[in-house]
N, C-alpha and C positions, 0 to 999 in steps of 0.2 A: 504493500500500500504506500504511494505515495507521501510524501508532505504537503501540508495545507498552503495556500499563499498567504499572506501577510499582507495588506493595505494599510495604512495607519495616514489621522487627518492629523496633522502634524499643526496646532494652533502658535499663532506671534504672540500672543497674550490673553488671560483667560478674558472669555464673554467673544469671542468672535463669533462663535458662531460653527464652531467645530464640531459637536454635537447635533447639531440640526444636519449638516452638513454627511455626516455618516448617515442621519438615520432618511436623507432625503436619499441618498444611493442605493441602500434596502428597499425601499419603495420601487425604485427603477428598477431593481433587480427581481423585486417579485413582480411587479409585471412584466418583465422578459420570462416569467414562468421559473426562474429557481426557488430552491429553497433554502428560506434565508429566516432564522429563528434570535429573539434577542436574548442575550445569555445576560448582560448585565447592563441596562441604562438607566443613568436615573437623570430624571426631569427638573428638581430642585424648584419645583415651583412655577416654573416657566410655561406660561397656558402654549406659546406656540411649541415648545419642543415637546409638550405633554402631548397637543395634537399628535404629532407625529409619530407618536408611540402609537394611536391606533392603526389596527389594521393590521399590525404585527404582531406573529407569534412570540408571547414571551416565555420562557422556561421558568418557572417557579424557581425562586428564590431561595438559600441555604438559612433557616433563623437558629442564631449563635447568641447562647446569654453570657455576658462576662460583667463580672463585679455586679451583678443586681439590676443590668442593663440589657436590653433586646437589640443586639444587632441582625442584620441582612448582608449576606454575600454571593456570590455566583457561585451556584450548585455545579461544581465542575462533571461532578458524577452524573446529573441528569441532564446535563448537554450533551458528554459521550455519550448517554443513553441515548437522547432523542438524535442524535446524530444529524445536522441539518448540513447542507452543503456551506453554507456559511451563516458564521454565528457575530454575530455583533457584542460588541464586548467594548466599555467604557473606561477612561480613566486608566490607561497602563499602568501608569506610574503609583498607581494606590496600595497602600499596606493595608492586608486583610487584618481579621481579629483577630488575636488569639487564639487555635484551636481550630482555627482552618486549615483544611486540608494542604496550601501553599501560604508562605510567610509573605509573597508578593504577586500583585494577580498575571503579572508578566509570566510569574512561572507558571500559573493557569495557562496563557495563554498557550506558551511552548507547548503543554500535553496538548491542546486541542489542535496544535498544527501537526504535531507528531502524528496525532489519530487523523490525520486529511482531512482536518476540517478548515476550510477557509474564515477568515478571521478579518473583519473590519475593527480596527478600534480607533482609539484617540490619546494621544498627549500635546502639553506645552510644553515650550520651548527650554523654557525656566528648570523643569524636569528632568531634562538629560544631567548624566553626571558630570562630563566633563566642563558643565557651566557653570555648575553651582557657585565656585567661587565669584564667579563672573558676575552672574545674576546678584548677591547677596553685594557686594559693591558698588551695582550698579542701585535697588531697591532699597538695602536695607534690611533686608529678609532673606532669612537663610532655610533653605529650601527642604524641608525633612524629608519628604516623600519625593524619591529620584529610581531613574533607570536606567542600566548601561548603557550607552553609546550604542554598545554591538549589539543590541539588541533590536534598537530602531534601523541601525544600517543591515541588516539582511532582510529588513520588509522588501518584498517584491514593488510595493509602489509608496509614494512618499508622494503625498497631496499636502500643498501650504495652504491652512487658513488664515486670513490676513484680512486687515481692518487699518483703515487710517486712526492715529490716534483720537484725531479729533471728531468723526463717528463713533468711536467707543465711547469715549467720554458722552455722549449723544445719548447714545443706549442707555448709558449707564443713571445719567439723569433722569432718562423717560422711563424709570424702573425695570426697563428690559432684563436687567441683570441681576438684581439686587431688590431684599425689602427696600423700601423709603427710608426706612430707619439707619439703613446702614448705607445709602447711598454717599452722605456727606462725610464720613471717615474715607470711603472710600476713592473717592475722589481727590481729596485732600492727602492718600496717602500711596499707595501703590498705585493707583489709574493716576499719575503724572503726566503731562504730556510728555513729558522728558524721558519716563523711566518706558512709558508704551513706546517710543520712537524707539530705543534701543533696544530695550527684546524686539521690535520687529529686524530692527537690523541683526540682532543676533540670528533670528530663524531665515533671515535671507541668505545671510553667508553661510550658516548650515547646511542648507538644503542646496545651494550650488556646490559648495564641498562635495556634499554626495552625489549630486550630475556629474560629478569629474572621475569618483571613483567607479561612477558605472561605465563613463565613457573607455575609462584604461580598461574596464574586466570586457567592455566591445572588442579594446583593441589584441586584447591580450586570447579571445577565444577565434577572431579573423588573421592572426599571423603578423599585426600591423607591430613592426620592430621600431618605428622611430618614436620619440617620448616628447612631450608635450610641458612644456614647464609651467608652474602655477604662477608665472612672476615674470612679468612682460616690462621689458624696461626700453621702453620706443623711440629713437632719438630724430626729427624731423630740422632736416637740413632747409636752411632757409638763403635767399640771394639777396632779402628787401622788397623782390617785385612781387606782385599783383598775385601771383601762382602762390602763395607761402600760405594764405586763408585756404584755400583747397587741401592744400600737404596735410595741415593743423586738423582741420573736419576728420579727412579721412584716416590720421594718425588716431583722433578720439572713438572715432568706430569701430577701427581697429582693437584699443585699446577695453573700450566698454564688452569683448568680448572674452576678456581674461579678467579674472575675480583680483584686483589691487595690481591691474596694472599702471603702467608710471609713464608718461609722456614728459619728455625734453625738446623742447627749442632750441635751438644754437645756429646762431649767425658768425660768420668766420669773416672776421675785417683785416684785411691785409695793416701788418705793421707800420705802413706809411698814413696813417690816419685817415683823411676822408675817404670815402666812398662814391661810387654813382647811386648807392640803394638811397631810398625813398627813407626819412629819417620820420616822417608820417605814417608812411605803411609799415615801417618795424614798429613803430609805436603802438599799430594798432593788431597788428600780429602778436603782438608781446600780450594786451591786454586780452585779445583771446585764448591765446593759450593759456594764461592764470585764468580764466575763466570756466575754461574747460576742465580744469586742474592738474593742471601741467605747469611747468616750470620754462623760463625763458634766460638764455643764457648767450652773453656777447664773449667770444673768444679771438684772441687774435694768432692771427698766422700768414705765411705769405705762401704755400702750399696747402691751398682749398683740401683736396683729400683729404692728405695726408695729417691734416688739422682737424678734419672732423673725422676719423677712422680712430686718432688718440683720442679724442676726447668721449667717442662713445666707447670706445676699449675701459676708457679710465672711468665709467661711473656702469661698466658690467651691462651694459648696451644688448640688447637679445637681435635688434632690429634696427634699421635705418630706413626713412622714409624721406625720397628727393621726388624731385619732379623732373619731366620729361625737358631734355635741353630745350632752350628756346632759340640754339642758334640756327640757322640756314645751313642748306645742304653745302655747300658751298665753304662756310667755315670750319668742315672735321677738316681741313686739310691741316688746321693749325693742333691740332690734335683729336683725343677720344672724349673729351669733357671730363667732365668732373661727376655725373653718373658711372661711365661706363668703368673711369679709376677705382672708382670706390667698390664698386661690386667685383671690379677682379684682385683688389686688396683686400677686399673683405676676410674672405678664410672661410671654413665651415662653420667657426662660431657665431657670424654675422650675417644676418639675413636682409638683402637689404631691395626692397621695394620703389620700384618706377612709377611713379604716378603722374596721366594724364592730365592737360589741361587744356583751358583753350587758350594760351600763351605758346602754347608748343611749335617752332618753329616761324615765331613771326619775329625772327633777330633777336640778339641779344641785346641790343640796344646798346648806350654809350659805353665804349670802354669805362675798365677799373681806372680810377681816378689816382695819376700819383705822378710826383713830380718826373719831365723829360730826361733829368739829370741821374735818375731813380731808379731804370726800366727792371728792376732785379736780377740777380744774380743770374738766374736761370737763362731771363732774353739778354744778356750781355752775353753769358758766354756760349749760346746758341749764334750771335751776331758774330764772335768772334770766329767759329767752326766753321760758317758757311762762307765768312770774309776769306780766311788765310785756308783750310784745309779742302774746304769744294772746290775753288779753283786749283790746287796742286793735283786731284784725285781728277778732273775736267782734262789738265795736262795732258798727263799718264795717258785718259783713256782715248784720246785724239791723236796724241802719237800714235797706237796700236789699229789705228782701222787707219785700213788699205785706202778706202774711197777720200781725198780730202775736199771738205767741206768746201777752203777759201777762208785766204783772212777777213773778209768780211764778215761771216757768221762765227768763226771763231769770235770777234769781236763782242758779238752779240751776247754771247753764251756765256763769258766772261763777264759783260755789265749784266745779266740778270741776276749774277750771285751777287755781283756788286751791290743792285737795289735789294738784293732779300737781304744782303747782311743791315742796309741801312733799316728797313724796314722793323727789323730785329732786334739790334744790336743798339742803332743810334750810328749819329756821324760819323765817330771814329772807327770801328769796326770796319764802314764804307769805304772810308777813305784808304784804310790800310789795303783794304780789299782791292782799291781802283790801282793803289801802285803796285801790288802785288800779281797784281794780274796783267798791268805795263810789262810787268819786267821779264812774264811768263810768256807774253805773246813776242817780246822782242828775241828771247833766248830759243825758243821750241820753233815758232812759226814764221816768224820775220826772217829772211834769207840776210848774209849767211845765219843756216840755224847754229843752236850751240855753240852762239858767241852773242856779248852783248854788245853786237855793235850792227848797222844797218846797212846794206849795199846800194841799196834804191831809196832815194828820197820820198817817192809817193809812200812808203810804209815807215817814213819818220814821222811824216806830216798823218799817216793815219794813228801812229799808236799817239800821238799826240793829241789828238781829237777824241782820242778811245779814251784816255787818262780825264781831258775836259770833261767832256760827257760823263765821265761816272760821277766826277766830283761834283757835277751840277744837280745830276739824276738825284745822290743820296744825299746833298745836304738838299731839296728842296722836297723826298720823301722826309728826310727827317723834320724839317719846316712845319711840314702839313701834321706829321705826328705830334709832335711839339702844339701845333694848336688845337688838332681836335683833343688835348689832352688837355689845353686850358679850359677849351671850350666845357666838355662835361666837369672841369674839375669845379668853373664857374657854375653849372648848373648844378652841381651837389652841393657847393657850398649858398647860391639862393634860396633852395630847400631845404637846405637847417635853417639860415637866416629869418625865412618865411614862416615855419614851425614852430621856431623859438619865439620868435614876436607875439604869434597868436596866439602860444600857448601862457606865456609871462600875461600878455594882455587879458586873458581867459580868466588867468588866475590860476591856472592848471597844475605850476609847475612849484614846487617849495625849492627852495636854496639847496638842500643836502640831493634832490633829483637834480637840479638842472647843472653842479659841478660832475654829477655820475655822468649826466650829458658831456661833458667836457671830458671826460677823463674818457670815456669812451672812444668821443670821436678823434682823438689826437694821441688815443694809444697812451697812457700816461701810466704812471704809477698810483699818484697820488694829486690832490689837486685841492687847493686850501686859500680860501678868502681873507687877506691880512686888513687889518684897518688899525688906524690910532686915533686920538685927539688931535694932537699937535704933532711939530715936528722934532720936540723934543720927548716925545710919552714913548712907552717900547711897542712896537706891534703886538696883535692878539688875533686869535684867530675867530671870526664871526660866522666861519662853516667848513669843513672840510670833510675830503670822502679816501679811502685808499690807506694803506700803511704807512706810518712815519711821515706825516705831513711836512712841510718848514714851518718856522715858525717866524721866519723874517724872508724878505725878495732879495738879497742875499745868499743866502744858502738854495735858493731855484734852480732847477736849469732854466726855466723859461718865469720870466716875471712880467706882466701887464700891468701896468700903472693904470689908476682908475682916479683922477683928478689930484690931491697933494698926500691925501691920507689915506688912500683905500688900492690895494694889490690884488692880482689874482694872479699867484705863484703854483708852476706843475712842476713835477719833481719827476723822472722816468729818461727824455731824452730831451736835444735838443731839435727845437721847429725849426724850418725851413721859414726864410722870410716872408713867403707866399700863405702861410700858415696864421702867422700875424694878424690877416684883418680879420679872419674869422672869428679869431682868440678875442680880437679884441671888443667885437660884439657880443661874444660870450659873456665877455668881466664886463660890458657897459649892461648889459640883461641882469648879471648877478648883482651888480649894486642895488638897480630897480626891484628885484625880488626881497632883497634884504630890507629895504627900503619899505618896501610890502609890506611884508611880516611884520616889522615896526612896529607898521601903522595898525595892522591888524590889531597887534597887541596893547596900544595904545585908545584903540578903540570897545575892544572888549575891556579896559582899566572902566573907559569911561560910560559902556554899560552897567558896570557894576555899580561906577559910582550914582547911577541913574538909579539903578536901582535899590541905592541905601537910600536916595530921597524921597523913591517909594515908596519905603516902607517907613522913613520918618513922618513923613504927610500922612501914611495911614496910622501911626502909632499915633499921632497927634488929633487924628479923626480920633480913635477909639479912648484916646483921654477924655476928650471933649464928649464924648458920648457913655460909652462903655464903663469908664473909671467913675466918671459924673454921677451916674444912676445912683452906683449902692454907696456912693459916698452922700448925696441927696439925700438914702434910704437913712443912711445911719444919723447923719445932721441932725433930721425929722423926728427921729424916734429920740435921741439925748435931749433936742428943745423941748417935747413934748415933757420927757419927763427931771428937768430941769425947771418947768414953770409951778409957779407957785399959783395959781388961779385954778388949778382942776385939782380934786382929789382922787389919785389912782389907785382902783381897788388892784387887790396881788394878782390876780389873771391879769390885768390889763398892764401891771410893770411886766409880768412875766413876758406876754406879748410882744410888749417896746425891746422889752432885753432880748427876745429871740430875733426881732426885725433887726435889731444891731449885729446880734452875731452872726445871722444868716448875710448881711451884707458885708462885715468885715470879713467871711469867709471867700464870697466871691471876688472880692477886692484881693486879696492875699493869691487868687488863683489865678486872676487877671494879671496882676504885676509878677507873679509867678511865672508866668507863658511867655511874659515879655522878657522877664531878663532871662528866660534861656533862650529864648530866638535871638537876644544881642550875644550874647556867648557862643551861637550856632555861627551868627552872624561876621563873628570877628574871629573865629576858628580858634577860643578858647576853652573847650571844653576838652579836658584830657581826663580820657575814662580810665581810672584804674581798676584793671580787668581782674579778676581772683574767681577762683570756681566755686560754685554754688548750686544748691539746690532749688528750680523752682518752683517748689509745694513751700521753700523760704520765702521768697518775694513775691511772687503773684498775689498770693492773701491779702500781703499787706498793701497793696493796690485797691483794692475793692475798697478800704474803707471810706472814699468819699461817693459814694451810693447807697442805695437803700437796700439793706442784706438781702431781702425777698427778690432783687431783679437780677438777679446771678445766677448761674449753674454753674458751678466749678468742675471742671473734670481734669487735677493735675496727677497722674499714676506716679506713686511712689518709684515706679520702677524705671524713672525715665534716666538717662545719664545725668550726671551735672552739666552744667552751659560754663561758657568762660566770659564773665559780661560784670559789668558795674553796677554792681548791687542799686544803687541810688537812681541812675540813667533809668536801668531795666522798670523800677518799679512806678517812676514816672511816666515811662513810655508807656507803660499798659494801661496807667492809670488814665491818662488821657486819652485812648482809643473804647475802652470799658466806659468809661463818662459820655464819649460821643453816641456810643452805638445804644448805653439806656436811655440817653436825650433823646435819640430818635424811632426806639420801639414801641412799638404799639401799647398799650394798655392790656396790661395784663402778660402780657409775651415776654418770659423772662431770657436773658442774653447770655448764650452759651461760650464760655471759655473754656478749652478743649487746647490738653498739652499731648503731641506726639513725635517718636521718635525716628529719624529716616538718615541713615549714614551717618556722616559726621555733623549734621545741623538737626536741631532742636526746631519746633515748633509750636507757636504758640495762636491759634486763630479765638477770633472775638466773633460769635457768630449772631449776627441778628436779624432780625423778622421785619424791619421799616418797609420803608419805602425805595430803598437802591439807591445807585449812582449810576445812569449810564456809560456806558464806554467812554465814551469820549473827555468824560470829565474826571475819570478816576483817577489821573495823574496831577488833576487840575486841585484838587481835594487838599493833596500834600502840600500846596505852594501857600504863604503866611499870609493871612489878610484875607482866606478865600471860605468864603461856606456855601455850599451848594444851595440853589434852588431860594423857595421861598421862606429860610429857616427862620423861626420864632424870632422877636424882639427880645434881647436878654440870651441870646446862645453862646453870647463871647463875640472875642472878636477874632477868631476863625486863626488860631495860632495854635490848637492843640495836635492835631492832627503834625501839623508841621514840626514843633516840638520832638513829638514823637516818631516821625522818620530822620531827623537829623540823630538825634539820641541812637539810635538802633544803628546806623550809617556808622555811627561812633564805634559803634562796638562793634564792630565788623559782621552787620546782621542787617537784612532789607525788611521793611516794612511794605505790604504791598495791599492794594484792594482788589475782591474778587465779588462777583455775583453769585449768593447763598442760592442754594435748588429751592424751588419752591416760593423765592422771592426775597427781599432783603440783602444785604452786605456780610460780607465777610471782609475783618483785615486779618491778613498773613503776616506773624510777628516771627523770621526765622532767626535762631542766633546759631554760633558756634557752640557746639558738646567739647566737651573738656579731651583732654588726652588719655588714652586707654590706662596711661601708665603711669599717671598723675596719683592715683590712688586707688580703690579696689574695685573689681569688675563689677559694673551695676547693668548688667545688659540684662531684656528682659528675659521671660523664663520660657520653656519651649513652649507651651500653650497660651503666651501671648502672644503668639503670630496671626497671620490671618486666619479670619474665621472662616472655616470651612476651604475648599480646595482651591473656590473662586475668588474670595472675597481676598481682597489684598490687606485689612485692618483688622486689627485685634478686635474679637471678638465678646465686647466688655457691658458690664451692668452699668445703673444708673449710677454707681458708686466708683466709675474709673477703673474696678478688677474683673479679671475674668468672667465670663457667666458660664455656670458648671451648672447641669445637672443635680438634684437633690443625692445623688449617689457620690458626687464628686467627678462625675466623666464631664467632660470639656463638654458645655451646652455647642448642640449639633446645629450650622449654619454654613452659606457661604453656598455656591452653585454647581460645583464639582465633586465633592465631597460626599462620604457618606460614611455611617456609622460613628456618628458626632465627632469629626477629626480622626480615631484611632487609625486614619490610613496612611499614619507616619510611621519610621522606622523608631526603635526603642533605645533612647536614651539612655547609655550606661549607668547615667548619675543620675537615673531619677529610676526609686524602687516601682514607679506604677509603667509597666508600658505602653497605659492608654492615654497618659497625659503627656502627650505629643503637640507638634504645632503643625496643621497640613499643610499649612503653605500652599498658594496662588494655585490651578489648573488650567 
């Protein structure tokens, strides 16, 4: 008898949808006519996945009592009995009860694939073992109920269920998932946006992991020998032109088909600085590729290949990606390009890819820009080879043929190496070429031959003419080279000129980019903006980019004065005089950017200062108003009972005396808010941080409310915070003050302490009226109260107060919309160090309640809720047999008091 198959809906986070998802496939499967029986689902209360239990055969249930409690498990025995072609089977990762036939239902499962029974089940992603650490890092919560790795990779098929975070969270409010009662822990604590975005990224990269090892177990059962590496490192060769945005696309599609592959840009600038590329189109080649998430990288070298063949060797290169020459058929004579180099240098470790465009073959446009005096190495001593050694080897092989030409076409054949040496080489190459090849034709061809001397004057008067002519031919090729090299070097240099202008005038460019600008295009080392006061103060540097900067125009190679007090010194080589104007619009652009920023700076001084008159005018409004009131209040009530004309029975002092203290109270709260917003104000508040308990401070917050409109929920069991006792218990107090100012009558305001990674939380949860979106940032700013708030609510400083306080402590204050209507603020601080003092983590059955739920599942009282027997009160969407489907903690004598952790 065969083995059974394996499908498993492999969920990103619990509540997708994963359970519906199997049992919608059952259905499809029995109307194709199999037979398809449920061995273990359970519904958790969920009307739609409950539907979808009808209509399915279910196998009766296993009932197991342990400690005084009635569990349910999958009857593994009466599913081999009933024997269905496939069995549906829930929750993998579940620990059975005590006294079940397997200790985990995985290993259920294994016997019913043994016996051929095909097997649909479900887990999440959280669950495999090799995450746990991962997941409990990422959450918070450390995962009791796990299952091997190799257990989900030998399933036959591997289905992801997946949910955008911000639809789950959707469900999770519209009760889809969860009672009402537990929606707001939950939301607040495992359903994060944050923490859903990365389990789902965890179960993407899982599940393509496993399309890779299926693809090897393809390659390895069809004979395929070659191997496929998981780590693609792309390198996309760029020229500046138009074709580089093509290269870059197709380098990213490329690259999107390998799990963490890497895309590199690199531009290879000849060591003589400017270029013909487009200093606009690398600009915005650059910006794409960081966009696509790849990297862009400027190298210099005056051998194209062989510059970028190192450079992809040196960062482990798998690939190379160029585009199709754009020269004319006509130009391979001057060689193979710089494709066809690279791929026959490449080697077997380099793969390197041609890519079409519609640039391909419409010329290469201006030559490389570099000075006539410059032509490099290579075309010097190419100029020299064809100057002096093609006419010696022209000689030779015209002495050996029988047929003679005539010293005329001798003549010929000698001035064409002439102009290729000019062509090549430059003037002198030419010229040596023109007398070298006089001296050939007067020795070899000129009668008498094999002497240098002439018998006939008509062949004095020619090799004389042969000599004029070459020397006119190659200095007026070399002329023409000479200018169309000014020509493009002129048009390279308009195009940064152009660029720079608009980008300084845009505002585009900061001081530390536009020296990298500089140090780029002139090949530099280093490159540093000197300025002083006078001419007797020392220079200082106002920006620089590159190693070991100067520190005076002095110590430069190259230094540009910028009016009496300001330098821009490069440090690497010396420029070429023609280099100069370019430079020198550089450092005239760098003063104006510096110049910039100044004023920027200067003007953000004098927003601020705008802004302290802001808030002086509004402090002086709320004098005149706010302070006025309860100082009026208390006036009133001293006059009254300071006059000698009434006599005041004891209720009615008592009254004045409480009108007095109820206003000196709000008076004391008022100038309370003000001088810590001047302390927020003037960046003098320094919190002295120490760890504490906060079931310490929060209480004592509460006392300016009325005891009855609170609900405190702080768990003993939460870690210590590291925060300032004094700050902390301010800042809550004025958010607890705002949130019963504005709830309902009757509606008392939940404070609710929970613990998630390394930060602590403290949310203030009330039942009003809300903040919409757009104003919840607007809330924290001083002087501001939402909407149309009462006469007498302050003057809108607490709030503010209390985010700068929290800010203090390295802790954000934020606002949220409560489910069901109302505010919530999120009060987050830092948790202490593990190793500050003794472990206060919670206990394993403070985890989430039940399989689904990602929150502790707790009474009105902040502790657990347990069952009257002591078993973990049963909750949460995944789960069954109240939590006990965790594995048994060594250090805890009961092994039903477990935490099940998420499904």
């Amino acid at each position: 008898m065969g083995r059974g198959k394996l499908r498993i809906y492999l969920g990103a986070a619990p509540g997708v949808g994963k359970t519906y998802a199997m049992l919608s496939e059952a259905h499809r499967r029995v109307e194709r006519g199999s037979d398809c029986a449920v061995g273990f689902v359970e519904h958790h209360g969920r009307p739609r996945t409950e539907v979808m239990l009808h209509g399915l055969e279910q196998v009766p249930r296993r009932q197991l009592r342990y400690r005084g409690a009635e569990f349910t498990e999958m009857d593994v025995d009466a599913v081999l009995a009933r024997r269905p072609a496939i069995a549906l089977v829930d929750e993998l990762a579940h620990t059975n009860v005590p006294g079940s036939r397997n200790a985990k239902r995985w290993q259920d499962v294994e016997e019913l694939l043994r016996a051929g029974i095909d097997v649909v089940s479900t887990v999440n992603i959280q669950h495999l073992e090799s995450l746990g650490d991962v997941v409990e890092s990422i959450t918070g919560v450390r995962q009791r109920e796990t299952v091997p790795d190799e257990v989900v990779r030998r399933a036959d098929q591997i289905e992801l269920v997946d949910m955008s975070p911000q639809a789950l969270r959707r469900r999770m409010a519209h009760g889809n998932i969860y009672q009402p009662d537990k929606v707001d822990a939950a939301l607040s604590n495992y359903f994060r946006p944050g923490n859903l975005t990365a389990l789902r990224e965890l179960a993407l990269l899982w599940v393509a992991d496993r399309a890779d090892e299926y693809l090897q177990q393809y390659r390895g059962e069809h004979g395929i020998r070659s191997t496929w590496q998981a780590r693609e490192r792309i390198v996309v060769g760029l020229t500046g032109g138009p074709e580089g945005r093509t290269l870059i696309r197709r380098a990213s599609r490329m690259a999107a088909k390998g799990s963490g592959s890497e895309i590199l840009a690199v531009y290879i600038a000849r060591s003589d600085g400017l270029t013909s590329a487009s200093p606009k189109e690398l600009a915005v080649q650059r910006t794409l590729v960081e966009d696509l998430g790849g990297t862009f990288h400027h190298v210099i070298g005056d051998n194209i290949p062989d510059a970028l063949l190192a450079f992809a060797r040196g960062v482990n290169a798998t690939q190379i990606v160029l585009g199709s020459s754009r020269r004319k058929a006509w130009q391979y004579v001057f060689g193979p390009g710089v494709g066809a180099t690279v791929a026959r240098d490449s080697g077997p470790d380099l793969d390197v890819h041609i890519v079409t465009h519609e640039e391909v073959a419409r010329g290469r446009g201006l030559p490389v820009v570099r000075s006539a005096a410059r032509l490099g190495r290579p075309r010097i001593i190419a100029g020299w080879i064809v100057g002096i050694l093609l006419p010696a080897l022209l000689a030779v092989l015209l002495t050996h043929v029988n047929a003679d030409p005539g010293l005329a076409n001798e003549m010929l054949l000698f001035l064409s190496l002439t102009v290729a040496a000019a062509l090549l080489g430059g003037l002198w190459p030419a010229l040596a070429s023109a007398a070298f090849g006089s001296l050939l034709l007067n020795y070899f061809f000129a009668p008498p031959v094999h002497r240098f001397t002439v018998s006939d004057p008509k062949n004095i008067v020619a090799i004389a003419v042969f000599f004029g002519v070459a020397v006119s031919v190659a200095s007026v090729v070399d002329l023409a080279a000479r200018r169309t090299h000014q020509a493009a070097r002129l048009r390279a240099e308009s195009e940064i000129l152009s660029f720079l202008a608009g980008s300084v005038l845009r505002g585009e460019t900061t001081l530390d980019a536009l020296l990298e600008r500089v140090r780029e295009t002139f090949a530099m080392e280093s490159v540093a903006l000197l300025e002083r006061t006078s001419d007797v103060d020392p220079w200082r540097r106002a920006g620089s980019v590159g190693p070991h900067p100067v520190g005076r125009p002095e110590e430069a190679d190259v230094d540009m004065p910028i009016g009496d007090d300001m330098a821009l010194a490069l440090s690497g080589r010396v420029l070429p005089a023609e280099d100069r104007r370019v430079l020198g619009a550089f450092a005239a652009q760098a003063a104006v950017v510096l110049d910039r920023q100044r004023l920027v700076g200067e003007a953000e001084e004098a927003r601020r200062l705008a802004e302290g008159n802001r808030i002086r005018t509004a402090l002086l409004a709320a004098v005149s108003h706010d302070l006025r009131t309860p100082l009026a209040s208390i006036k009133a009530s001293v006059s009254s009972l300071r006059s000698d004309d009434v006599d005041w029975s004891e209720e009615d002092r008592a009254e004045l005396l409480e009108g007095i203290e109820d206003g000196a109270d709000r008076l004391d709260h008022l100038v309370g808010n003000l001088l810590d917003m001047s302390r927020l104000q003037t960046g003098t508040v320094t919190p002295l941080i120490r760890e504490i308990d906060l079931d310490e401070v929060v209480p004592m917050a509460l006392g300016g409310v009325p005891e009855d409109s609170v609900l405190l929920d702080v768990p003993e069991t939460l870690p210590m915070v590291a925060v300032d006792p004094g700050l902390l218990e301010r800042s809550v107090a004025n958010v607890v003050e705002n949130a019963v100012k504005y709830s309902p009558a009757g509606e008392r305001v939940l404070v609710r302490a929970s613990h998630l990674g390394d930060r602590v939380e403290v949310r203030v949860v009330d039942r009003g009226p809300g903040v919409p979106d757009e104003a919840k940032d607007r809330i924290f700013a001083p002087f501001q109260r939402h909407g149309d708030a009462p006469r007498g609510a302050g003057v809108g400083l607490g709030l503010a107060v209390a985010r700068g306080f929290a800010e203090a402590m390295d802790g954000t204050l934020a606002a949220e919309d409560t489910p069901g209507g109302g505010l919530t603020m999120v009060l987050t601080l830092r948790a202490a160090t593990r190793d500050s003092g003794p472990e206060r983590a919670a206990p394993d059955d403070a985890g989430p309640a039940g399989a689904d739920d990602g929150v502790p599942a707790r009474g009105g009282d902040g502790v657990p809720a347990r069952g009257g027997d002591g078993v973990p009160a049963r909750g949460g969407a995944d789960t069954d047999a109240a939590g006990c489907g965790a594995d048994p903690d060594p250090a805890d004598p009961d092994p039903v008091r477990q935490k099940a952790g998420p499904q």
